[in-house]
C-alpha positions in Angstrom: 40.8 -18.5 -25.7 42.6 -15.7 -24.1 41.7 -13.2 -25.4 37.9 -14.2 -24.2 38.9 -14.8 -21.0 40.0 -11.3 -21.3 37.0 -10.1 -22.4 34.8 -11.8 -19.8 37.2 -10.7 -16.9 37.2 -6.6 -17.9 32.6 -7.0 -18.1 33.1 -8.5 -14.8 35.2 -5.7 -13.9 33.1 -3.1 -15.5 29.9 -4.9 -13.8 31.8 -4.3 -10.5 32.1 -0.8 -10.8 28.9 -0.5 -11.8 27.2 -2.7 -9.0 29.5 -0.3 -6.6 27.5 2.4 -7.7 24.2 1.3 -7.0 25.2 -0.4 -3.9 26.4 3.7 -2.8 23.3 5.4 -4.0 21.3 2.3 -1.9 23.0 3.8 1.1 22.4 7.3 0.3 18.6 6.5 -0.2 18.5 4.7 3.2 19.8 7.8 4.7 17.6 9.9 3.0 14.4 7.9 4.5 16.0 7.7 7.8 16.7 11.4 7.7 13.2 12.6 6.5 11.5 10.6 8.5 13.0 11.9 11.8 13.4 15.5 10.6 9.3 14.9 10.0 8.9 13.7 13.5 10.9 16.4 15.0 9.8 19.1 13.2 13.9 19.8 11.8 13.5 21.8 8.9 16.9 22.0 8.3 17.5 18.7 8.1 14.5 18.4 6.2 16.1 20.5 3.5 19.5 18.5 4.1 18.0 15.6 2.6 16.2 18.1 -0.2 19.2 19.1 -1.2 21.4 15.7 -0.9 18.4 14.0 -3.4 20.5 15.6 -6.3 23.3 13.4 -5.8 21.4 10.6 -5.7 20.0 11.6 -9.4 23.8 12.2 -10.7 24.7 8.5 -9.7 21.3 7.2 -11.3 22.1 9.0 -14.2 26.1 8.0 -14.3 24.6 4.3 -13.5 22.6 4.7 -16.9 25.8 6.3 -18.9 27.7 3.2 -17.6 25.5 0.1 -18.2 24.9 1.6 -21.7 28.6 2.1 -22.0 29.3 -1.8 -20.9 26.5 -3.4 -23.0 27.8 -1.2 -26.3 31.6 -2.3 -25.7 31.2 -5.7 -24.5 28.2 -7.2 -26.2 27.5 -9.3 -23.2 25.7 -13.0 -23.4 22.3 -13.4 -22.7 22.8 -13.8 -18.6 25.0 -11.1 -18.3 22.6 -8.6 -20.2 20.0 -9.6 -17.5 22.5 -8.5 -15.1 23.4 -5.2 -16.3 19.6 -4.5 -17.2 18.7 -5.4 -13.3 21.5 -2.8 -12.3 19.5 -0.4 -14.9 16.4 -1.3 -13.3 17.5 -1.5 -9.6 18.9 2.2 -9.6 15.4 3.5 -11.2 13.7 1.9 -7.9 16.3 3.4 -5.8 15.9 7.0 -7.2 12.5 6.7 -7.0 12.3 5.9 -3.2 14.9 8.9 -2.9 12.5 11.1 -4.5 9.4 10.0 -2.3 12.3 10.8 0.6 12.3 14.1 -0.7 9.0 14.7 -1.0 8.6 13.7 2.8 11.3 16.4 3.5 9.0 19.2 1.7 6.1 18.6 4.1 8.4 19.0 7.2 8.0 22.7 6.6 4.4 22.9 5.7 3.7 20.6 8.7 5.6 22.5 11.1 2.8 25.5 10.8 0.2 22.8 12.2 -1.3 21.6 14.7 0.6 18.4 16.1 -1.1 15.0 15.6 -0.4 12.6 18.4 1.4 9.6 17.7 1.8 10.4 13.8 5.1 11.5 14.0 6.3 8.1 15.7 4.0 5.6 13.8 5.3 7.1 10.4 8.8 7.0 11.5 8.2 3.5 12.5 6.7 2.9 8.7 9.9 4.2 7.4 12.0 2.4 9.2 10.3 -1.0 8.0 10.9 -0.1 4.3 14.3 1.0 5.2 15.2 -2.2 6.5 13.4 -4.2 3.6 15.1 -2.0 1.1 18.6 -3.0 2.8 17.9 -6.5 2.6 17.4 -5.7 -1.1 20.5 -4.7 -1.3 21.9 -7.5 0.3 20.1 -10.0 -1.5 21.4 -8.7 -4.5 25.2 -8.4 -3.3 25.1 -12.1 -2.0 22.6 -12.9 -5.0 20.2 -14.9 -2.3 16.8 -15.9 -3.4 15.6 -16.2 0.0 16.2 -13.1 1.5 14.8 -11.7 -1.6 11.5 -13.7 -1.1 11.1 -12.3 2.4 12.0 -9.0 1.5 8.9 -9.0 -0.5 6.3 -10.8 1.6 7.6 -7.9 4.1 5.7 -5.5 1.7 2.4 -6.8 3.3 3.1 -5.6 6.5 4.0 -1.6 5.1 0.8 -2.1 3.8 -1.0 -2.9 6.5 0.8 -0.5 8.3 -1.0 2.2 5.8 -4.2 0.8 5.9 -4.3 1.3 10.0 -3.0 5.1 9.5 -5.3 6.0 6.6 -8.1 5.1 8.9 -6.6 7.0 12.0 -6.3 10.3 9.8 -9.8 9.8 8.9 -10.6 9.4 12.7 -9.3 12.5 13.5 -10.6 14.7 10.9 -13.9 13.5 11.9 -13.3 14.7 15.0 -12.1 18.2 14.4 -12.5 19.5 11.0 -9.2 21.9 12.4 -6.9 18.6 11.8 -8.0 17.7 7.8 -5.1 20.2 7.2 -2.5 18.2 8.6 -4.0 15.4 8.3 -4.5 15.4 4.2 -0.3 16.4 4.5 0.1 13.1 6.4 -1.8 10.8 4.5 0.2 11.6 1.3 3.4 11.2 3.4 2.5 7.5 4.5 1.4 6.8 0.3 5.1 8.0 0.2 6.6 5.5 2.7 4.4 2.7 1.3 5.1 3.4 -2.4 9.0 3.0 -1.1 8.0 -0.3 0.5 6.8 -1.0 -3.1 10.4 0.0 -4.9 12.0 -2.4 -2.2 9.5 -5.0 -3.2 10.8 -4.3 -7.1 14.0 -4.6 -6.1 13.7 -8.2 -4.3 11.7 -9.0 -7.7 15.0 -8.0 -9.9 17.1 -10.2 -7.3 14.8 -13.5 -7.9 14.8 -12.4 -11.7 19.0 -12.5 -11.8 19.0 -15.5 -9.9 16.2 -17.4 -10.8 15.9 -16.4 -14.4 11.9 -15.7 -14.0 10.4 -13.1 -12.6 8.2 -14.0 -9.8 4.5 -15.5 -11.1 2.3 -14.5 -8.2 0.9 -11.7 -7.6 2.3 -10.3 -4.8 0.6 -9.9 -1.0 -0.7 -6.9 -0.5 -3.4 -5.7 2.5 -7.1 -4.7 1.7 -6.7 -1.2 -0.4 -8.6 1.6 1.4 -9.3 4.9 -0.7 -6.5 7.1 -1.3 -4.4 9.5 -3.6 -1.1 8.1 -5.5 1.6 10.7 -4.9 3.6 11.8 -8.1 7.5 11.1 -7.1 9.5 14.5 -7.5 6.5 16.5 -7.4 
């Protein structure tokens, strides 16, 4: 009986180190969006390459996150409810290094969009986009930490409203290309960044999902609410 009790207590302890982690890179990938998305708006190309060059260290823990969970599942040959939890922390760091990754590709159009001609009002309306997810990605988070359903449920009817928030700005880049075929440059660079910030909204969304999953024991049945689709290109993460 002891000697289980040991057991369980050093996977809990494990699991907390592990959770740590994740709960670390989370930060780093909330900075990452806040960061691109205001170097974007204000045309700061070193900051832009700040957060290019800080996305590294977000891989590293992703990668350490992995080495770790495979470590704890090998050693401790965790019960069925456990093993959803350390496969969530597996999961939820893949969303997280994803959304850094779409941060990172914001950062690389700072430079290209710099050369451009300035579209009014993008700058703000994107940063306000990213700001959204940022928020829904640290409710996530928090969801996760406090292991609460309901924040994780509004978390991801939240991802509605990024998408929505697309929809309007697809249709505004549209606008002005039509009006001056001088802004399709520019504007083609700022579509793909708002697929970015929605595709993040997406992760958060994933995240929320893993949340309900740990708690819950089911992953959520319903398909999830999303705004009318308008035409666009997927961006590859990392590319």
């Amino acid at each position: 009986m002891n000697r289980d009790k040991h057991i369980l207590s050093a996977f809990d302890r494990d699991l907390e180190s592990i959770q740590a982690e994740v709960i670390r890179m989370g930060g780093m990938v909330e900075a990452a969006i806040e960061e691109a998305a205001r170097a974007l708006e204000t045309r700061d190309e070193e900051l832009a390459e700040e957060v290019r060059r800080r996305d590294r260290a977000i891989d590293e823990l992703e990668a350490h996150v992995n080495e770790s969970a495979a470590r704890l599942i090998a050693l401790r040959a965790p019960t069925a409810t456990d093993l959803r939890l350390v496969l969530s922390v597996i999961k939820i760091a893949a969303a997280l290094e994803r959304v850094g990754d779409y941060a990172k590709n914001i950062a690389k159009r700072t430079h290209q969009l710099s050369q451009m001609v300035v579209i009014p009002g993008t700058g703000l309306a994107l940063r306000r986009m990213a700001t959204t997810v940022e928020g829904m990605l640290r409710d996530a988070l928090d969801s996760y930490v406090q292991r609460d359903a309901a924040l994780a449920a509004d978390v991801r009817a939240r991802d509605l409203e990024v998408d929505q928030m697309y929809n309007a700005m697809f249709r505004e880049f549209l606008t002005h290309m039509m009006e001056d075929p001088r802004n399709i440059s520019a504007c083609m660079h700022l579509h793909f960044i708002a697929k970015n910030i929605e595709r993040m909204g997406d992760h958060a969304t994933s995240i929320a999902e893993q949340v309900l999953y740990v708690v819950t024991g089911e992953l959520p049945d319903d398909p999830r609410p999303k705004g009318n689709s308008v035409l666009s290109v997927d961006p590859v993460p990392g590319g």
